[in-house]
N, C-alpha and C positions, 0 to 999 in steps of 0.2 A: 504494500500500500504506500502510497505518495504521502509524504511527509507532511505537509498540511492536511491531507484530508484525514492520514491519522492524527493528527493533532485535533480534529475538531470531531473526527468519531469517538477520542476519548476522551473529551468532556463529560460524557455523560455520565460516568465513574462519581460526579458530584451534580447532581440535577437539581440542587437548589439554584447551583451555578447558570448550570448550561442551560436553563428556563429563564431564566433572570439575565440578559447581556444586551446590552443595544444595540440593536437593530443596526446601524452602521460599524459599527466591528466585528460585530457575524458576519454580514453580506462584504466586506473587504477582502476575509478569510475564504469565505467560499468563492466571492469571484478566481481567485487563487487558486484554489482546490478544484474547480471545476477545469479553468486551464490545464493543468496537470493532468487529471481525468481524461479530458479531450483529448489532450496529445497520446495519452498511451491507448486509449479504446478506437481511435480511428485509424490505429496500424494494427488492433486486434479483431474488429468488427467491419469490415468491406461493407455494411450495407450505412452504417456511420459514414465511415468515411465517402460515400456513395451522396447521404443526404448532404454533407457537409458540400462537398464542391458544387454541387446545384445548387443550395443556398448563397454562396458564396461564403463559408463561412471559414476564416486560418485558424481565429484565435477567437478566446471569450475573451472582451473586455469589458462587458455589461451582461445583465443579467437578460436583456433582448436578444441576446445573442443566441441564448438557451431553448428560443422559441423554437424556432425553426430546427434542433438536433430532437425534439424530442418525440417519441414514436405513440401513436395512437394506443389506446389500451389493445383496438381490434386485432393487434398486429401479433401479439401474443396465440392467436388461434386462425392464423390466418392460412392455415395448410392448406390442402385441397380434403373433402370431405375423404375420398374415393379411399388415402391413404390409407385411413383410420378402416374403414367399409371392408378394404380389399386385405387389409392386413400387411401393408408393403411400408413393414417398418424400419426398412434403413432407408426410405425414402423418408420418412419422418424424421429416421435422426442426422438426412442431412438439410430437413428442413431448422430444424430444431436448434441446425449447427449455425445459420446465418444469422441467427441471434446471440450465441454464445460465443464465450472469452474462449474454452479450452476447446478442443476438436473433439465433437460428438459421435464423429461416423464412425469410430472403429469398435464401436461397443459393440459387442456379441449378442444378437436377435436370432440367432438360430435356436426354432423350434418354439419363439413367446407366440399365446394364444392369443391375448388381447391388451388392452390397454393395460393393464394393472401389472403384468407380466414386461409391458415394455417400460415401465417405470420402475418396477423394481433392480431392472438389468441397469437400467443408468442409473441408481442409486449402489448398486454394488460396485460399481465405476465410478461413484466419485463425485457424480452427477448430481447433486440434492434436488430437483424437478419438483416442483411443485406445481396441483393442477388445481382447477376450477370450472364448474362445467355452470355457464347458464342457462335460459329461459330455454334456450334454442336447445339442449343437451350437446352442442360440441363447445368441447373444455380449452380452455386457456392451457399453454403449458410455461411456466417460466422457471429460469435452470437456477441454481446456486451451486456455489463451491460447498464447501464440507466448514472453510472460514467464514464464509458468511452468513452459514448456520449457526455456527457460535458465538460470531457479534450482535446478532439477532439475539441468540437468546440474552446476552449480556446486557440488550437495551432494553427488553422486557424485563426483566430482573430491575432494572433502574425506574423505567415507569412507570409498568402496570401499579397501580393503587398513590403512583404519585398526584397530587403533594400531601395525601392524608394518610397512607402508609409505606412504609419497607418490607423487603422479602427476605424473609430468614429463616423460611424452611421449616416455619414454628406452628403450622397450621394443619389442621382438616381441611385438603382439599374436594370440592364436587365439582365435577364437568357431567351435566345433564347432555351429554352428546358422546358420540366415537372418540375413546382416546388415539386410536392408530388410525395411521394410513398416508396418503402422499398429499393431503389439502391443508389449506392455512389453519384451519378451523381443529384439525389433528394435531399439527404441530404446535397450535397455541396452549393446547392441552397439556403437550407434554412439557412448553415451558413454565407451564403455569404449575403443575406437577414437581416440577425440578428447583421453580425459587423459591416458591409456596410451602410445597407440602411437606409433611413429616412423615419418614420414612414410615411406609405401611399405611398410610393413612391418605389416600387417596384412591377416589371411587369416579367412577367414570358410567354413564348408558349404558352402553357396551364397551368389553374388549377387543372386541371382533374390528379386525379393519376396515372402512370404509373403503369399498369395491369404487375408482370413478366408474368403471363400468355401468356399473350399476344407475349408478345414479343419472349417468349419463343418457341410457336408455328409458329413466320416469322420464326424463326433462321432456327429450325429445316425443313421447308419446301424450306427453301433457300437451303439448305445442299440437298434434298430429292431433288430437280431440278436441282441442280450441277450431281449429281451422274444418275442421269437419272430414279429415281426410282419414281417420283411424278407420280399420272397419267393425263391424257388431263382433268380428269372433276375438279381434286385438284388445277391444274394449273389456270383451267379458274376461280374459284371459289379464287383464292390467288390474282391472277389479279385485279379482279372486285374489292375484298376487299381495296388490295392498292392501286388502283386509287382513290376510294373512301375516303380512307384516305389521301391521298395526297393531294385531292382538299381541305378538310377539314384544312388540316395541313398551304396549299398555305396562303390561307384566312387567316387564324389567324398569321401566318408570315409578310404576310403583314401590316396587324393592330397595329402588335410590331414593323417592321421598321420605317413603318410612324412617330409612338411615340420617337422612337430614335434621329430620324433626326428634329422631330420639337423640341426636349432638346437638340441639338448637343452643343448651346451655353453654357449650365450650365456644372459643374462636374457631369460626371458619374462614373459608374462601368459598363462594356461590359463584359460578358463571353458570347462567342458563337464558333463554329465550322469555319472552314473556307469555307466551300460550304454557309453558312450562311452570311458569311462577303460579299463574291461574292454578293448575292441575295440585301447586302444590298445598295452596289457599285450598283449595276443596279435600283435599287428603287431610288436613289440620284438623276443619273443620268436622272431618266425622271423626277424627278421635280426643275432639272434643277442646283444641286446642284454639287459643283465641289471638288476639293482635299484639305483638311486641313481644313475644316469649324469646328471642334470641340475645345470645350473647351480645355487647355492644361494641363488640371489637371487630365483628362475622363483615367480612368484605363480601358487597353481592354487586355482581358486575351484573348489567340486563342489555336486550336491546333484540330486533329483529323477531322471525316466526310469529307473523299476524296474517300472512297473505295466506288467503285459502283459508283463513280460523275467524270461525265467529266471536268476538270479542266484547267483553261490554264496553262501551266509550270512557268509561273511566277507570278503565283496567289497572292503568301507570298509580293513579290515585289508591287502588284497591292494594296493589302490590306495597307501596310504599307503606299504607297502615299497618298492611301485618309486616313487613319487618321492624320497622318501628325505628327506635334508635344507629342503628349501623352504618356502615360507613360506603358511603355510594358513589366509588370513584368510576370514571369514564375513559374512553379513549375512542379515536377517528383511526383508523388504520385501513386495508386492503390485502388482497393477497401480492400485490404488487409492488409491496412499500414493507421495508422492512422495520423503520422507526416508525412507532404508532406515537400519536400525538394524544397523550394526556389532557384531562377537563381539569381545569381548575377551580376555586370556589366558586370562584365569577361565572361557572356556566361553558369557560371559553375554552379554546383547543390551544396547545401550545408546542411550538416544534424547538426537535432540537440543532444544535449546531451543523451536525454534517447534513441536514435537512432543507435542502435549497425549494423555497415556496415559489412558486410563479402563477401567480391571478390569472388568467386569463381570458380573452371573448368566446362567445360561444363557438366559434369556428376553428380559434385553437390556434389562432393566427396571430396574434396583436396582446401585449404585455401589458394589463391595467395598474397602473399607479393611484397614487392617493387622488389622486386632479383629476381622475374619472371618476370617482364618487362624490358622497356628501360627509363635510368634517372625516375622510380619512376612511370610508366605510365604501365598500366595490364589491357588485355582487359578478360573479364568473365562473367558468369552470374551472378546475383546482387540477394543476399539476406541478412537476416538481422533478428534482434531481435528488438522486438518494444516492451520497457520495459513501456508502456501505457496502456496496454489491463491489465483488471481483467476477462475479462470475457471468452477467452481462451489463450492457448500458442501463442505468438505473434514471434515466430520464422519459419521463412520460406524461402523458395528457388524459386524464381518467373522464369518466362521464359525470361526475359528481359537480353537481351547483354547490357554490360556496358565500357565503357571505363575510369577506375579510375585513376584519380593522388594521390599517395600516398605519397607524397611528402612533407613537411610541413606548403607548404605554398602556399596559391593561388594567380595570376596573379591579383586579384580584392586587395590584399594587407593583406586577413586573414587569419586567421589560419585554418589547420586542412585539411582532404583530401577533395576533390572534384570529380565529377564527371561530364562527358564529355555532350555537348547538342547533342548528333548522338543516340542514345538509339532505340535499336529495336528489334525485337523479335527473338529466335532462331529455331523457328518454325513458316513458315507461316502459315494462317488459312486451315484447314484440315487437315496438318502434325501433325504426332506424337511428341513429344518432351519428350526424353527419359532422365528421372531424375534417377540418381544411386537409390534414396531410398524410389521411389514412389511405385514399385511395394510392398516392401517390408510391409513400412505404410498401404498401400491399405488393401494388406493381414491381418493387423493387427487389423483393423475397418471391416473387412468383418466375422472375427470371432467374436468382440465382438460383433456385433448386429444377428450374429447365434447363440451364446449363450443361 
């Protein structure tokens, strides 16, 4: 790693600090660090160095510069379906390659069945791959080294539960979800597991690994029963399957609430959904248990698992009652960002040093400053350079609406901009969401692996 950019990835070793720093001494250093960055990733990445000379771009000497290097979220799954369909997975890992730092083709795929089997091979290689399947069921794939696994987890360790707790491994942890498998949502588990918990003393949904396979194949048939294309025997056959797992899923839900509620006295750590917290409010409730019985120490992280769930409107409100006193820190992250940005008292999101923010217009084009909004406040889509990754360019343009204060100073008393808690998407699921320079990228990865 380049010498500035570790310099400002290990700030975070003190995050009272590295939360707390003006805004023009940050943004000096990473202009800095992003230089560096660029000069080594556009002699290891052809398709960088590709967007660079069509922009015209030699050197960062502004943070406008950053605009135009940085790759659409879409580009991350931007294969041909067929490879995934047909099984023609060294055609995938030398798609897979025009994205990455280290040489992906010579990984051994002789004889993987499907995706989970092609992920595991580039994981025993070296590969840390992580995927993400959406609306559509085809998955995002993005690579990491095995070090940028463990800076990752070293930033989580610093701010999950910042600025209202530390991790010291003193807790009952619960992950109401899959601890294993190759998604962000796995590996958050097992870091939260490793800063968190006390040895033996973390419980999970399941142990079972989440199959993307799998999951990849609801998506896609969820999409295929929107649009009316499924047929009666697909349907009845997707039915049977998810009732069947549901009952399965019910069962072991309840097994993990029960365990919750008979620790409610001790400190824990809670990450679950909120249809989840619901389920656990009604499990309380028949055994007779009422509002604020937990611990006051018990961290319960929430957020997401509403779509498709009937909810009552004041679910958030209901949840909050019965835990009562506890400590209810936040964070904005993705599978695509390896520093997740902590809430602070104020409400607001806060980044850290190696974490370069870029505002941006909806097109993905044009850098917003304070002079585009009102007193310092720019609503945009939110992207960003993440000077953590070795293992590809950590610059991108996500579909996330954002509302920044740019301002120097946040309402919680520290420095540096912030970011609004309203965060949502500029496309709902099944809309297109049209990024200036996706198509462009796409085209760019669809010649190198025709090559």
């Amino acid at each position: 790693m380049t010498p500035i950019r570790k310099q400002l990835v290990d700030m975070i070793l003190d995050p009272d600090l590295a939360y707390d720093l003006p805004a023009s001494d940050v943004e000096a250093l990473q202009l800095r660090a992003a230089q560096e960055l660029f000069e080594e990733r556009r002699a290891q990445i052809p398709l960088l160095a590709r967007r660079a000379e069509d922009a015209g771009i030699e050197r960062i000497g502004r943070l406008e510069d950053l605009v135009p290097l940085l790759f659409a979220h879409t580009v991350y799954k931007s294969y041909p379906p067929s490879f995934v369909e047909k099984g023609q997975w060294g055609r995938m890992l030398q798609w897979l390659n025009t994205l990455s730092v280290a040489d992906t083709t010579g990984v051994n795929v002789e004889g993987v069945k499907d995706v989970d089997d092609w992920l595991a091979r580039l994981w025993e290689a070296g590969h840390r791959v992580l995927a993400t399947s959406g609306s559509s069921g085809k998955c995002s794939f993005l690579n990491h080294t095995v070090g940028d696994h463990d800076l990752k987890k070293r930033h989580f360790k610093y701010s999950v539960g910042w600025p209202y707790v530390r991790s010291n491994a003193d807790r009952t942890v619960f992950w109401l979800g899959p601890s294993r498998g190759t998604s962000s949502a796995t590996e958050a588990a097992q870091f939260n597991f490793e800063n968190f918990g006390k040895p033996g003393q973390t419980f999970a949904l399941t142990d079972q690994p989440l199959r993307i396979a799998d999951v990849s194949r609801m998506a896609a048939m969820r999409k295929k029963m929107a649009d009316g294309s499924a047929t009666p025997d697909e349907i009845a056959a997707f039915e049977q399957e998810a009732a069947r797992k549901g009952a399965e899923g019910r069962e072991g839900l309840l097994k993990l609430l029960d365990t919750i509620l008979d620790r409610r006295a001790e400190p824990m750590l809670i990450s679950g959904m909120w249809a989840q917290y619901m389920a656990l409010i009604a499990r309380a409730r028949e055994r007779g248990i009422g509002d604020g019985a937990f611990h006051p120490d018990t961290v319960v992280n929430a957020g997401g698992g509403i779509k498709g769930v009937a909810l009552p409107p004041d679910y958030k409100e209901q949840v909050d009652r019965f835990f009562g006193q506890v400590v209810r820190p936040g964070n904005y992250g993705m599978t695509e960002l390896a520093q997740v940005m902590p809430r602070c008292e104020a409400g607001r999101y806060h980044r850290a040093p190696a974490l370069i923010w870029l505002i941006v217009d909806r097109e993905g084009e044009r850098l917003l400053t304070a002079d585009d909004g009102e007193d310092g406040v720019v609503e945009g889509r939110f992207a960003f350079l993440d000077l953590l990754y070795e293992g590809r360019w950590g610059g991108l343009i996500t579909g996330d609406k954002v509302t920044a204060d740019l301002k120097p100073r946040c309402p919680c008393g520290r420095r540096g901009p912030t970011l609004f808690d309203n965060i949502t998407r500029f496309a709902q699921p099944g809309e297109d969401d049209h990024i200036g320079c996706a198509g462009t990228i796409d085209a760019y990865v669809r010649g190198a692996i025709a090559a």
